[in-house]
C-alpha positions as CSV (number, residue, x, y, z in Angstrom):
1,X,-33.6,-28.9,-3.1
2,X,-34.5,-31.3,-5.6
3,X,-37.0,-31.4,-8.0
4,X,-40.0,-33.8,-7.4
5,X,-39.3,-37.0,-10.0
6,X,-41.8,-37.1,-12.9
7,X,-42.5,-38.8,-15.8
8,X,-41.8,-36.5,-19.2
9,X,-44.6,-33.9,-20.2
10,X,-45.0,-36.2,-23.2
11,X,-45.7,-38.9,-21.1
12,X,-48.1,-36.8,-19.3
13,X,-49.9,-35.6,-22.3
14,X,-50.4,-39.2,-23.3
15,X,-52.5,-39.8,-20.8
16,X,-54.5,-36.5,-20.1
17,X,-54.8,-35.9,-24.1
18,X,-58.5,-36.2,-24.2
19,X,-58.5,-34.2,-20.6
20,X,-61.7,-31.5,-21.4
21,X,-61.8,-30.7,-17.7
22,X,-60.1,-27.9,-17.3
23,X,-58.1,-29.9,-15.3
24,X,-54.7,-30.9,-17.2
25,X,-53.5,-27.3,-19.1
26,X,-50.6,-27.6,-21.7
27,X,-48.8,-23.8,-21.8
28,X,-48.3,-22.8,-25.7
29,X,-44.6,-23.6,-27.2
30,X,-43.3,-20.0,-26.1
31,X,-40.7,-20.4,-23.1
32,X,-37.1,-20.7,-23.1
33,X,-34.8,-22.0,-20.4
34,X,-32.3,-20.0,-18.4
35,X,-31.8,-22.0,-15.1
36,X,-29.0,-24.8,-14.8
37,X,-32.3,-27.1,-14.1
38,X,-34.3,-27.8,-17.0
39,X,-36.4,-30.3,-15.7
40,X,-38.5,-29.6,-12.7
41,X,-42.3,-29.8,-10.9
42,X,-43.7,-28.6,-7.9
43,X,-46.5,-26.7,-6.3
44,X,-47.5,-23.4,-7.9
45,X,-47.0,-20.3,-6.1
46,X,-48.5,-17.0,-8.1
47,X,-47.3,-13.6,-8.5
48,X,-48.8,-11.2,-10.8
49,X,-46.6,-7.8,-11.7
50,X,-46.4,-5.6,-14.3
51,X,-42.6,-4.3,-15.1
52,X,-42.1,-4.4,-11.2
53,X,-40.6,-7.3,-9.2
54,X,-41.2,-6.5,-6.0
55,X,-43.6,-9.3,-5.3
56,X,-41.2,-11.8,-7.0
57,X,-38.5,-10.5,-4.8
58,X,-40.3,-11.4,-2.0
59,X,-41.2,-14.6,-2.9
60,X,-37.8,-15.8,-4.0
61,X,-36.3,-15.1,-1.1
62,X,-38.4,-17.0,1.0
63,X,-38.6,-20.4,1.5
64,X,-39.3,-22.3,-1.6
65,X,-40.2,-25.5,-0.3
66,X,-39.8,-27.2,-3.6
67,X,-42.8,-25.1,-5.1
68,X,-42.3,-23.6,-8.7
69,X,-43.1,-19.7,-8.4
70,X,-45.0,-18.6,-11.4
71,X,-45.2,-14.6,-12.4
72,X,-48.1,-12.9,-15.0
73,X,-46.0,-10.5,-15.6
74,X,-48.1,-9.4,-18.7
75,X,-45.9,-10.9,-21.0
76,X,-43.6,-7.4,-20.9
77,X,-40.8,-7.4,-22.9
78,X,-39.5,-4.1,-21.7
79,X,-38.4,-5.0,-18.4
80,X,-36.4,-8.2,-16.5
81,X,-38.3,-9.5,-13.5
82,X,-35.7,-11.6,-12.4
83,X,-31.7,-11.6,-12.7
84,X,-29.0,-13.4,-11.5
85,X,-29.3,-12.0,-8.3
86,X,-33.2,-13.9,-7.6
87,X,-32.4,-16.6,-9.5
88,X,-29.5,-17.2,-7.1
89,X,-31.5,-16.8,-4.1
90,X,-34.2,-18.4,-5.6
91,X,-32.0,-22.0,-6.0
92,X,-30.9,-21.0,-2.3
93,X,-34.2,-21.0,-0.8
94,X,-35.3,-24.3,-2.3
95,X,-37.8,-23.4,-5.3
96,X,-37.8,-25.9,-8.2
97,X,-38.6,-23.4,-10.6
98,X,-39.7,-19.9,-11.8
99,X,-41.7,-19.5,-14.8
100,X,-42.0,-15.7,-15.8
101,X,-44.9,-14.6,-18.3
102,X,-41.9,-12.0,-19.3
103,X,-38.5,-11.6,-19.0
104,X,-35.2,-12.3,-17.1
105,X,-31.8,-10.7,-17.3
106,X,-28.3,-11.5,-16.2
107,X,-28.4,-14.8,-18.9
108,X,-25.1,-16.2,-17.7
109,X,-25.9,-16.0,-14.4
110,X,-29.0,-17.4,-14.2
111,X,-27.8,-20.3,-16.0
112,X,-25.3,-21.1,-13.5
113,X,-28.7,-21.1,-10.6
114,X,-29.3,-24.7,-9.6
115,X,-33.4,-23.9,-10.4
116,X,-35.6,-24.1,-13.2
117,X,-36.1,-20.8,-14.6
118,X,-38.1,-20.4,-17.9
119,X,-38.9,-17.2,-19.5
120,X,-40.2,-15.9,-22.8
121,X,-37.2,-13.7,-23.4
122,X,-33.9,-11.9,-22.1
123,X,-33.9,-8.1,-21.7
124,X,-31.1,-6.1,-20.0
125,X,-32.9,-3.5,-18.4
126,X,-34.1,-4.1,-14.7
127,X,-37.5,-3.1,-13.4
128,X,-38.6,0.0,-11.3
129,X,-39.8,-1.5,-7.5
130,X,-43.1,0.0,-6.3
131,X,-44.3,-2.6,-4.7
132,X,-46.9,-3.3,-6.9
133,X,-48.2,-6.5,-6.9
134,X,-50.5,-9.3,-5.9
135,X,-49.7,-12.9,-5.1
136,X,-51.7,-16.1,-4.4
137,X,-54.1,-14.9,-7.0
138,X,-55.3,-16.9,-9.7
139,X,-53.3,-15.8,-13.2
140,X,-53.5,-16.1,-16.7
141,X,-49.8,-17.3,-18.4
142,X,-50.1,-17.0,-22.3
143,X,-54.3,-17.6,-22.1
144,X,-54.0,-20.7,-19.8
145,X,-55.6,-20.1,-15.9
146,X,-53.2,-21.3,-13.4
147,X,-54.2,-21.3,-9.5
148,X,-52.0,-21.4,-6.8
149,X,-51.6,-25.1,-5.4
150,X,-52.1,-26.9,-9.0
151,X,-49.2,-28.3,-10.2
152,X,-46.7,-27.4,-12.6
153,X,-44.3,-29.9,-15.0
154,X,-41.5,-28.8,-17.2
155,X,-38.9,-30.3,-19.2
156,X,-37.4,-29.7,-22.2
157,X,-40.6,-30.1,-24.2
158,X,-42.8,-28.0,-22.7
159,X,-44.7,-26.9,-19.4
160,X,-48.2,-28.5,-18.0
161,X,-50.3,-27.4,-15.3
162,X,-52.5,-29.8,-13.4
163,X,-55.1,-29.1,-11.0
164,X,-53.4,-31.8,-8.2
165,X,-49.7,-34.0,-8.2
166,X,-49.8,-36.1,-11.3
């Protein structure tokens, strides 16, 4: 699935600079990119873990819909919540993008996933699945609120969060 078109989060910034809503959120400068896709938007989707993907699991591997899956996963660096098996199924089911408040493993395969996948690090060792989770909650990503249905922007400059399509 295709990412929806946008214009660059630069351009976006432009205009939503003196935003002090609440409703236009810029992410800090903290993520890197592991998918083939670096530039990509959609709907949010939330998952909140902690060093256990289960819930990401899940949603990956449903229909994606063009929505961008974003994960609290407590900014861990002790554990990969998604690997080049999600990530594959992931571009499969149609998500535009994953952004994980953590990390990812399986670098070379996830680069090869036709999604956007941003993360803060790489980390070889996998998580423990308990089934411990919550999704469709509202979640904190690096001290910015995102809620599912705003929208999410990323390119190679950074990530935005909006609270409707831009």
């Amino acid at each position: 699935m295709t990412s929806t078109p946008f214009k660059a989060t630069c351009d976006l910034c432009d205009v939503h600079k003196n935003d002090t809503s609440g409703s236009f959120r810029v992410l800090p400068p903290v993520w890197k990119s592991f998918g083939a896709v670096t530039r990509f938007a959609g709907p949010v989707v939330t998952v909140r873990c902690f060093e256990d993907n289960s819930f990401v699991k899940s949603a990956v591997e449903s229909s994606g819909e063009g929505r961008v899956l974003v994960v609290d996963g407590g900014a861990s660096m002790r554990r990969a919540l998604l690997g080049g098996n999600l990530g594959a199924a992931a571009a499969r089911n149609g998500w535009a993008g994953v952004v994980i408040d953590g990390c990812v493993r399986d670098v070379a395969e996830l680069a090869q996933c036709h999604t956007g996948i941003c993360a803060l690090a790489s980390v070889p060792l996998p998580t423990e699945r308990r089934n411990e989770g919550q999704r469709d909650v509202v979640v904190r990503i690096q001290g910015v609120w995102v809620r599912p249905g705003d929208w999410l922007y990323a390119d190679e400059d950074g990530i935005v969060v909006a609270d409707r399509q831009l």
